[in-house]
C-alpha positions, 0 to 999 in steps of 0.5 A: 317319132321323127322321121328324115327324108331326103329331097327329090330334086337340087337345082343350081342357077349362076348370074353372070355377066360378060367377063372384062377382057384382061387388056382393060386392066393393063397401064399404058404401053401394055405394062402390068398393073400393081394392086391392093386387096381388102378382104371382109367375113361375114359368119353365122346367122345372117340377116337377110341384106348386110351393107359391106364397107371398103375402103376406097383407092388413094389417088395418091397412089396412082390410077385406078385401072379396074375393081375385081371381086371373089365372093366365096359362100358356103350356106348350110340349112335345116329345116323342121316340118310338124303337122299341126292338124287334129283330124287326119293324117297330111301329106306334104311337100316342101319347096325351099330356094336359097338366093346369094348375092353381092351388088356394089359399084359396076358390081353384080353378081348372084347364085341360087339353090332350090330343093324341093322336099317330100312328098311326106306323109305326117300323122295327126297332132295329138294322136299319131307319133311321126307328126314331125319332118326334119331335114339337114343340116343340108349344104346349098352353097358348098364354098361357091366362088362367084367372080366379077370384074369391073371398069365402071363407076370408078370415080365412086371408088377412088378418095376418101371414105369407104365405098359400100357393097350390099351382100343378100342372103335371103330365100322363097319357100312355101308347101306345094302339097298341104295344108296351113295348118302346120309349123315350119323351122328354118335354121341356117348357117353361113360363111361368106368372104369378099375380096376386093381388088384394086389394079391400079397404074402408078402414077409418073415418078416426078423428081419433085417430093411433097411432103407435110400437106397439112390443113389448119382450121384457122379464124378466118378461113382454112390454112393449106401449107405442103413443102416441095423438095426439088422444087422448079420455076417450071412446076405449077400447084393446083389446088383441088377442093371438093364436097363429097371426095370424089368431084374436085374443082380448082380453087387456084393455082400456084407457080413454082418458086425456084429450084430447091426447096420451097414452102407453099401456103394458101389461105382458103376463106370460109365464109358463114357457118360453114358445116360437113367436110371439105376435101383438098388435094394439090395437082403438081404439074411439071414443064413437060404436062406430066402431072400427080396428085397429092394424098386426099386431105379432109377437114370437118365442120359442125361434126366429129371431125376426122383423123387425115394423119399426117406422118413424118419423117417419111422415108421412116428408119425406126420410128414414125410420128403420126400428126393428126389433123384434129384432136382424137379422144378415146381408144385409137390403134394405129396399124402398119400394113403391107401392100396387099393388106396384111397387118404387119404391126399393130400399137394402142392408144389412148386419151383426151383430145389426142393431136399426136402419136409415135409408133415405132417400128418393132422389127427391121422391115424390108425397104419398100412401101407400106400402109399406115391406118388410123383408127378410132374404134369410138368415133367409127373412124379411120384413115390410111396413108401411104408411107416408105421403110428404109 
């Protein structure tokens, strides 16, 4: 005979911290920020730590202002208790706490559940029918919403790559009255999203436009080219490289050439067997100290190389031609996504060492910015860049 009970007590318990006032999260003279949104679901049984990739801001963008996260967390549990002894009846009660959280960057936040079960009677294994306990499906997070807000540990967000969270889904449990001689099910269920947000401040609206920032793997050491409408004799370029995509360092700074356009190339020497990934970008500086970055670019060495696509014609009317920085192999997707993250448009590809691709446009979208992302689904990559509909 199977026998329910219902539990004596339910306690809830949040972590929260200080909240960030709202003035951090504002550009310069008080202006609001503009911002992007990324959004990952985790459902079913869970393990107990799952790592939670995002990708990171493109400086290229503007400037990082803060992160904000939602977690929103429904868990449900059912748990079955049999008594296993052979020679007398036991009485049983049960103490089950349910623990979520989310840990990132500058990030933490948690909530917890308890319920204690019983006391309950069980008959004896073997000789007596209610020898089993059940309880549930019962709901210890109920679509709890667990915010927080961060303006730390920004570097760690900003460039290339992802940036990891971890989200725990874990629990204590054990008899408060009872013995070990017993059998004890927990079956569980959850559905977990995170959004991330980022607010961010453009960057100034310089009159110059970069366009075809390219790396090119050469014999003797790395070509970077990148070509200057509106080019001034004022205009300086610094160019940035870096190991890990987020501490640059100049390599060396090139003047201006004159009014107009103009084409810049700089050769960077690579000496020995050079292995892993470089990062560059171009700090373009006017007369007057205002400054931009370029997009982040990446080349590989001794290694899957990576896409960095680079796009054109950008301002893009119907059509774009997506050139990648390597040679792609396997099933590639590429992705046309509004601002807040929601795919518009999506096209696949695939073949041997592919260097470039053409997506076009399937509809007359509204003139504006838009993201472009890259994916190779075999080599576990992918990339976004920042494009323009006209």
């Amino acid at each position: 005979m199977k026998q329910i009970y219902s539990f004596l007590c339910f306690t809830a318990l949040f972590f929260t911290l200080p909240n960030i006032t709202a003035a951090q999260c504002t550009c310069a003279g008080g202006d609001p920020t503009d911002s992007t949104v990324q959004i990952q679901t985790l459902t079913g049984i869970l393990p107990f730590s799952s790592v939670v990739p995002f990708n990171k801001f493109d400086p290229a963008v503007g400037t990082l202002r803060c992160v904000v996260t939602r977690t929103t967390v429904y868990t449900e549990v059912s748990i079955e208790i049999i008594n296993r002894d052979t020679t007398d009846r036991v009485n049983y009660q049960y103490n089950y706490t349910r623990t979520t959280s989310l840990t990132g960057p500058g990030i933490s936040v948690s909530a917890s559940s308890n319920r204690i079960y019983g006391p309950f009677d069980l008959g004896r294994a073997g000789y007596d029918p209610d020898t089993v306990a059940t309880f549930g499906p019962d709901i210890y997070f109920n679509n709890i919403v667990m915010n927080r807000q961060t303006t730390s540990s920004l570097g760690t967000y900003t460039g290339v790559g992802s940036v990891n969270f971890t989200y725990n889904n874990s629990a204590i449990s054990g008899f408060i009255i009872g013995n070990s001689n017993n059998q004890t099910t927990i079956a569980d269920f959850s559905n977990v999203s995170i959004r991330l947000v980022y607010y961010f401040c453009p960057l100034v609206v310089l009159k110059n436009q970069m366009r075809e920032f390219l790396l090119t793997q050469q014999n003797d050491g790395l070509g970077i080219s990148w070509t200057m409408d509106n080019d001034e004799t004022e205009n300086s370029y610094a160019i940035e490289t870096s190991r890990d995509g987020q501490s640059f360092r100049t390599v060396t700074t090139l003047d201006g050439k004159g009014s107009g356009t103009q084409q810049y190339q700089y050769n960077y020497p690579m000496t020995g067997s050079p292995q892993g990934k470089l990062y560059f970008r171009v700090k373009i500086m006017n007369k007057d100290g205002q400054f931009i970055y370029s997009a982040v670019k990446v080349v590989s060495y001794g290694e899957n190389a990576t896409l960095q696509p680079s796009v054109y014609p950008n301002p893009v009317v119907n059509e774009v031609n997506i050139r990648l920085a390597t040679p792609q192999t396997g099933s590639l997707s590429a992705e046309l996504l509004s601002m807040n993250g929601q795919v518009l448009q999506s096209r696949q590809f695939s073949g041997t060492k592919l260097n470039n691709i053409q997506f076009s446009l399937n509809r007359k979208y509204p003139s504006g910015a838009y993201f472009l992302r890259v994916k190779n689904a075999g080599a576990g990559s992918q990339a976004v860049t920042k494009i323009f509909i006209q």
